[in-house]
C-alpha positions in Angstrom: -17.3 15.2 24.5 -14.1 14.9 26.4 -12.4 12.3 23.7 -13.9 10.2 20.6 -13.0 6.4 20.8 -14.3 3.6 18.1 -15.1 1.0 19.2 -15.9 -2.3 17.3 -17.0 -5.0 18.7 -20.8 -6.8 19.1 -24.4 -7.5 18.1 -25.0 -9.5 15.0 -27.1 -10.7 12.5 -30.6 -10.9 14.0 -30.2 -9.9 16.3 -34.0 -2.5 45.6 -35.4 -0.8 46.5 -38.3 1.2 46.7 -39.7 2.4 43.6 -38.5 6.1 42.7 -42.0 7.1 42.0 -43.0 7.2 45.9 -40.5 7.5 47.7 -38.0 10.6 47.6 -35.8 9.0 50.6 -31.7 8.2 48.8 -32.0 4.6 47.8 -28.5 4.2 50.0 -29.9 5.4 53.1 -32.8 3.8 53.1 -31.1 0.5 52.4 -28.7 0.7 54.8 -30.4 2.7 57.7 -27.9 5.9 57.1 -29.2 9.0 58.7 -27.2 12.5 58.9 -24.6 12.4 61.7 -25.3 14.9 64.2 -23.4 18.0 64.5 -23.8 17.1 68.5 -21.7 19.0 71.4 -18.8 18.5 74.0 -19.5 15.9 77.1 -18.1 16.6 80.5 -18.3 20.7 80.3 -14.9 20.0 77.7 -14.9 22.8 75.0 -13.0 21.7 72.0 -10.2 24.2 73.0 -9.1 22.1 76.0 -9.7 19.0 74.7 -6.4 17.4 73.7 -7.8 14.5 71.3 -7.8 14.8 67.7 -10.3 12.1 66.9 -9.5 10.6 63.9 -11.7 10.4 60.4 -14.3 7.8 60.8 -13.8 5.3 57.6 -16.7 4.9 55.3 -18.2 1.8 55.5 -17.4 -0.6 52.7 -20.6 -1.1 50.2 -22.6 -3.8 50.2 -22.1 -7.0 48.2 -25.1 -5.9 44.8 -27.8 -8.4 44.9 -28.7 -10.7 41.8 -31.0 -9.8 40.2 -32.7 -12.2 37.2 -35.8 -12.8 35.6 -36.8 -16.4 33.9 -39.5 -18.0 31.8 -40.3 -21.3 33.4 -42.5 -24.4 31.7 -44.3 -26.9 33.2 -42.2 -29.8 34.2 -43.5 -32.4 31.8 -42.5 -29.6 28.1 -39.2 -29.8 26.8 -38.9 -26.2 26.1 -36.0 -27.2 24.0 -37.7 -28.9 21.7 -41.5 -28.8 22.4 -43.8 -26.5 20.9 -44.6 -24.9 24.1 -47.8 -23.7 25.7 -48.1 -20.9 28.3 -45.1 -20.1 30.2 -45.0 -18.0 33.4 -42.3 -15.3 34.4 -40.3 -15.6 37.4 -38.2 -13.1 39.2 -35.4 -13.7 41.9 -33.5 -11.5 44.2 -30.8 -14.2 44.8 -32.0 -17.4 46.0 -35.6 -16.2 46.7 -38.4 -16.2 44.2 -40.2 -12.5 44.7 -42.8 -12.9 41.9 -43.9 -15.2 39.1 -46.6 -14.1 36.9 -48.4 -15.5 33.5 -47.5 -14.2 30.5 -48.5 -14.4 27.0 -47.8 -17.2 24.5 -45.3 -17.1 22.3 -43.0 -15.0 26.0 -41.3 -12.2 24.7 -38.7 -10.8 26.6 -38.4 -7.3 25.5 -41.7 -6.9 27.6 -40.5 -7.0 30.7 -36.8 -5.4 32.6 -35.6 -4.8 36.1 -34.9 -1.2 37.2 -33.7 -0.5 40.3 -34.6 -3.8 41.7 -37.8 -3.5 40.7 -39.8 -5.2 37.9 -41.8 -3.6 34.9 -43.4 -5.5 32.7 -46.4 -4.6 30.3 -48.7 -6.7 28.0 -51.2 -5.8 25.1 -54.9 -7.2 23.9 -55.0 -5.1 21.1 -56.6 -2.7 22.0 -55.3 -1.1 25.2 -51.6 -1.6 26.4 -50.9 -2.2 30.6 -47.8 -1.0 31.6 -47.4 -2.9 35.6 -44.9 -2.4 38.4 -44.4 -5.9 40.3 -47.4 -7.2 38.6 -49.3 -4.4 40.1 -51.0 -2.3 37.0 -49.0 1.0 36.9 -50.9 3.0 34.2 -52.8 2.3 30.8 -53.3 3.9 27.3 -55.1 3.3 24.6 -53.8 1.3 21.6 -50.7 -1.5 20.6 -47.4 -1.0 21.9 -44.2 -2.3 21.6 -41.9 -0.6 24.1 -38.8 -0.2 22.5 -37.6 2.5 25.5 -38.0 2.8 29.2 -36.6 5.2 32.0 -37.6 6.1 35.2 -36.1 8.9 35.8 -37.0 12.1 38.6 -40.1 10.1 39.4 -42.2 9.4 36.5 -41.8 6.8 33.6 -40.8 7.4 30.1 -41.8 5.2 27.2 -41.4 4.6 23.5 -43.5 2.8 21.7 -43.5 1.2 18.2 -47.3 0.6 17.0 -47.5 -2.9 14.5 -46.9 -2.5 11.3 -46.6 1.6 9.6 -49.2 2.8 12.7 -45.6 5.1 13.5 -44.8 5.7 17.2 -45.5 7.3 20.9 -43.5 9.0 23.6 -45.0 9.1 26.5 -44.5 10.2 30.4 -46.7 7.9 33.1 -48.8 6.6 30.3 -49.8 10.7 28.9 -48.9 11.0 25.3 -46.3 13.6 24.4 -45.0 13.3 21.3 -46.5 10.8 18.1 -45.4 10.2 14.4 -48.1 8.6 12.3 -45.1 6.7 10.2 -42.0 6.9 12.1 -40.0 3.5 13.3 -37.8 3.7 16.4 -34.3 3.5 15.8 -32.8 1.1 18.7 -33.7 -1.4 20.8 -34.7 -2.3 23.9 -32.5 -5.6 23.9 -28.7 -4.0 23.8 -27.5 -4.4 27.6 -25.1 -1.3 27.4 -28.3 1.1 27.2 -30.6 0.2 30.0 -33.3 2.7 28.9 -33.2 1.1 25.1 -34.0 3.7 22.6 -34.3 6.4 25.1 -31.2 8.3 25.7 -31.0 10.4 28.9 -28.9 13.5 29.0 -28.7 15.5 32.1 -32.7 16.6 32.6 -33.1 15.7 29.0 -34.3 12.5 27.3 -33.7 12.0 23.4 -34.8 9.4 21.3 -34.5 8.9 17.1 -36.9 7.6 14.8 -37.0 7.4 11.1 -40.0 8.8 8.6 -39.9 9.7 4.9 -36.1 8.9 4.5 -35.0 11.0 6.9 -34.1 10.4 11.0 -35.6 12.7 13.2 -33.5 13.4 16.7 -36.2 14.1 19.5 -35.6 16.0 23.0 -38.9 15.0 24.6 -41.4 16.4 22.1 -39.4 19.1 20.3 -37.3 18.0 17.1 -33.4 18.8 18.1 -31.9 17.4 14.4 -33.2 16.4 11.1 -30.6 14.3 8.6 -31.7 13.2 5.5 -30.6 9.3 4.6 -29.1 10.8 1.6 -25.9 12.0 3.9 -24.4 8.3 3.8 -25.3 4.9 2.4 -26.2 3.7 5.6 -27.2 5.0 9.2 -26.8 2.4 12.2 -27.4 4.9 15.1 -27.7 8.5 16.8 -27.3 9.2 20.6 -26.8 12.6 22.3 -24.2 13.4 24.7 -23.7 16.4 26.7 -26.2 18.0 24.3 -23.9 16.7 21.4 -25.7 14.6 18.6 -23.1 11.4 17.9 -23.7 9.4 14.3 -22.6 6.1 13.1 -23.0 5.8 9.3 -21.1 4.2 6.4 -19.9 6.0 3.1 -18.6 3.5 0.3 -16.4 1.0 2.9 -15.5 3.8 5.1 -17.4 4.2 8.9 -17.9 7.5 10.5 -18.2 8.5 13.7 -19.5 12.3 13.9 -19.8 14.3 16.8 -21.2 18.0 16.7 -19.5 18.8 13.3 -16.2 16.6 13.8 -16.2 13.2 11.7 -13.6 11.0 12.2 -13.0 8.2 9.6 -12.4 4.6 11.2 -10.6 1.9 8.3 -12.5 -1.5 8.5 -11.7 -2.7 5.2 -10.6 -6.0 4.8 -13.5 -7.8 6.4 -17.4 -7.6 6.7 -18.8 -5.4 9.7 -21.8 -6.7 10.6 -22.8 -4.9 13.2 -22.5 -1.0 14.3 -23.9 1.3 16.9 -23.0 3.7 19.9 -22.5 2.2 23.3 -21.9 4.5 26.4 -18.2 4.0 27.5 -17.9 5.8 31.1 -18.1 9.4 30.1 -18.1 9.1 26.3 -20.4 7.3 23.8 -18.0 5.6 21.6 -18.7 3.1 18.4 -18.6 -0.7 18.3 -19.1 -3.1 15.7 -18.6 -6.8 14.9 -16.9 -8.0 11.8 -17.3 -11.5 9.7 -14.2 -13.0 8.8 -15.3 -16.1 8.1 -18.0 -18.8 8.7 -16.5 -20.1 12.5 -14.3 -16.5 13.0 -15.8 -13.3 14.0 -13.5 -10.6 15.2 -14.7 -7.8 18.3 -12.1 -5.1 17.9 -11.8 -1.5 18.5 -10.3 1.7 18.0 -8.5 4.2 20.2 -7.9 7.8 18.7 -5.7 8.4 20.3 -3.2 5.7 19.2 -3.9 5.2 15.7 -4.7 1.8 14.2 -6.7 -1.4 16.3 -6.0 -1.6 19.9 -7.6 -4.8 21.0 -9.3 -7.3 19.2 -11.7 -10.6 21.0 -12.0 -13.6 18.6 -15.2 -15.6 18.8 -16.9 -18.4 17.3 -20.0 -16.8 16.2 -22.0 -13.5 15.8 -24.1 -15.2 18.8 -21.4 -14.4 21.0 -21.9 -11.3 23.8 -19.9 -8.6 24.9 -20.7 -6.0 27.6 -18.1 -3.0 27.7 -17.5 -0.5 29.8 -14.4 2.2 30.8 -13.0 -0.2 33.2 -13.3 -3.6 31.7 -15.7 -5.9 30.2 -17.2 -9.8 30.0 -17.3 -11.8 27.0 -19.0 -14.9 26.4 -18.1 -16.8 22.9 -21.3 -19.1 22.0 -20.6 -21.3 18.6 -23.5 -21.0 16.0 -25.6 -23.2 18.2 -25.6 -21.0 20.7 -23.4 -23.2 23.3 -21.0 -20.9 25.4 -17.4 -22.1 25.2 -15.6 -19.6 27.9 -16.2 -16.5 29.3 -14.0 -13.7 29.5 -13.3 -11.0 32.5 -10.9 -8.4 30.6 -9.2 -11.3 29.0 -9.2 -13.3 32.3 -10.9 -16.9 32.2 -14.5 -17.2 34.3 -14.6 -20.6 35.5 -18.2 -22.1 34.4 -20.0 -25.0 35.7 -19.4 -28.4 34.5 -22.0 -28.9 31.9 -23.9 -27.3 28.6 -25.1 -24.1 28.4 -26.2 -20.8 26.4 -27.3 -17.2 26.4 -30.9 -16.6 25.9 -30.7 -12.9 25.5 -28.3 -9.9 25.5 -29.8 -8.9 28.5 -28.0 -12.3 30.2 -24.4 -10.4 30.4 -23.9 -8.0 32.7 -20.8 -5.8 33.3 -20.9 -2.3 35.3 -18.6 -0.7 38.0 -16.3 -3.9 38.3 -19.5 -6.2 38.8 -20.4 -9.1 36.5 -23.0 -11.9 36.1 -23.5 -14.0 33.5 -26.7 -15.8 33.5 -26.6 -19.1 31.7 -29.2 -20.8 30.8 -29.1 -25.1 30.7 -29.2 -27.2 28.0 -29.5 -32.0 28.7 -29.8 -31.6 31.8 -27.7 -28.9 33.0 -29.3 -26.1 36.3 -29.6 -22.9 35.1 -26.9 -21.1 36.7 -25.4 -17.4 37.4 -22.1 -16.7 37.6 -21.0 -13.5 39.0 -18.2 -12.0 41.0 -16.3 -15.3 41.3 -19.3 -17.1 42.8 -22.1 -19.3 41.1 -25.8 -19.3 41.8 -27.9 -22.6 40.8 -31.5 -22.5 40.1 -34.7 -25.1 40.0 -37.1 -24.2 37.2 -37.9 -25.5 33.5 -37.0 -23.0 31.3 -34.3 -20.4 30.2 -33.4 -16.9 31.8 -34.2 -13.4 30.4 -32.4 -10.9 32.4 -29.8 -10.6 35.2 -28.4 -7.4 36.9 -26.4 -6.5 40.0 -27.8 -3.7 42.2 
């Protein structure tokens, strides 16, 4: 790890591309029609010794304005999915303004079972018995049994999953549907709904992809089917999460009122005394994996803050209404959207800057409805008496026609 930073800030309570798998083309050039330039020759019988013209570097074209990217569940006109209890709902998913799929799902929706990758969309659905796993509502692979993906990657090609089975049936790791690692007992640690990991509970790490699950009080860090680290629960009085980095295992735990971050053997105590932190985990941050949380001051006041080490006490803090509220971080910024307990967004935030919002009332769905990477950022906001679902993103504002409340929204 280059430098440790703590981070605290959220998560609460409850809380295009051709597919990589066919095609081994770069995504950029075959977007954008970009072929090797030609090492080519002299014209006129010229040798580049006579020539007297320097020509001068060609300037790399600017990239592309990133698509939109957002996936909805959508109600038949005459349910009040506010209030109703609602029947079957379908999916849709845009690119923009235009409506690429929309496919039936099962009732109650859930929307940790479907996610956009590489403007692409992956959904799966269970009957009990056998669990689908489809790529643009095509059927990509099966396997046998119940399964609640709680990670996803596509990565080199193939796709990697981890699945929780119901109840104590433990869980699977799999590559393209083939089963590579299993615990009879073990319970994922992480979550597919946290927008700073796109692969949820999966973690990749160069070639490697490590996940964590917990059996028997202990946590168990995987690299693909191999165990890379035991620690027994007894180490702390709480563990929130384990990540790898550059080989490195990271942990967030709590001793007493005292939160640790550890990497490799180095533990650095962070001093949150004085309020409730209600929230705690890893985020990536540019290079680093640093440590957010989210702490309860009062009923109406929650406080995202974090910690620098390298200037010592809080460097920033975010004041919101509720623990509903979401934050997206990165190195170079970040978007904030402060929701009361209800749910209604009241502002959002660009690094402290004001996003001006469409007239009217609206809310976050999901987590997966912020989204802030490379500069980029989309907020999808769902409507509530009356009001059009909308995205905002890069200073512009994206209105929609459908009966329901989005999922998911990325920029790619």
């Amino acid at each position: 790890m280059k430098r440790l930073l703590a981070i605290g800030l959220l998560l609460a309570t409850v809380i295009s591309c051709r597919d990589p798998l066919f095609d081994s083309l770069p995504r950029y050039m075959r977007e954008h029609g970009r072929t090797l330039p030609s090492s080519g020759g002299t014209s006129g019988g010229t040798s580049p010794k006579d020539s007297t013209l320097t020509p001068s570097p060609e300037e790399p074209p600017a990239p592309p304005d990133p698509s939109v990217y957002v996936t909805a569940f959508h109600y038949t006109d005459t349910e009040n999915w506010e209030t109703d209890s609602l029947g079957a709902a379908e999916l849709l998913f845009f690119k923009d303004e235009e409506l690429l799929l929309r496919l039936p799902v099962d009732t109650p929706p859930d929307p940790e079972r479907h996610r956009i990758w590489d403007g692409q969309l992956w959904t799966d659905a269970t009957d009990g018995f056998v669990t689908r796993v489809f790529r643009n509502g095509e059927e990509a692979f099966r396997f046998d049994g119940q399964e609640q993906l709680r990670g996803f990657l596509v990565k080199n090609g193939e796709v990697h999953t981890l699945g929780q089975r119901p109840g104590r049936d433990g869980l699977c790791y799999r590559i393209n549907g083939r089963e590579v690692f299993s615990s009879a007992k073990g319970t994922v640690l992480g979550s597919p709904s946290d927008p700073e990991w796109e692969s949820g509970a999966l973690t990749p790490d160069g070639d490697e992809v490590y996940y964590t699950y917990k059996d028997d009080g202990n946590y168990f860090v995987m690299q693909g089917s191999k165990y890379h680290l035991a620690v027994s629960e007894r180490g702390a009085d709480a563990f929130y999460d384990f990540r790898v980095k550059d080989g490195e295992v990271l942990q967030a735990y709590r001793k007493g009122n005292v939160y640790y971050l550890k990497s490799g053997e180095r533990e650095l105590a962070l001093n949150a005394s004085g309020s409730l932190v209600i929230s705690c985990k890893l985020v990536p941050f540019g290079a680093d994996v640093v440590l957010r949380g989210v702490s309860r001051i009062s009923s109406t006041d929650f406080l995202f803050w974090y910690f620098d080490t390298s200037i010592p006490g809080v460097r920033n803090r975010i004041s919101g209404k509720s623990a509903r509220s979401g934050l997206v971080l990165q190195e170079d910024g970040w978007l904030f959207a402060d929701a009361a307990a209800d749910g209604s967004i009241g502002r959002l935030l660009l690094s402290g800057e004001k996003v001006d919002m469409p007239k009217g009332e609206y809310y976050l769905a999901t987590p997966q409805c912020l989204f802030y990477k490379d500069g980029h950022y989309a907020a999808a906001l769902s409507g509530r008496a009356g009001s059009k679902p909308t995205v905002v993103y890069d200073g512009k504002a994206l209105a929609y026609s459908f009966n329901g409340y989005f999922t998911s929204v990325k920029l790619q």
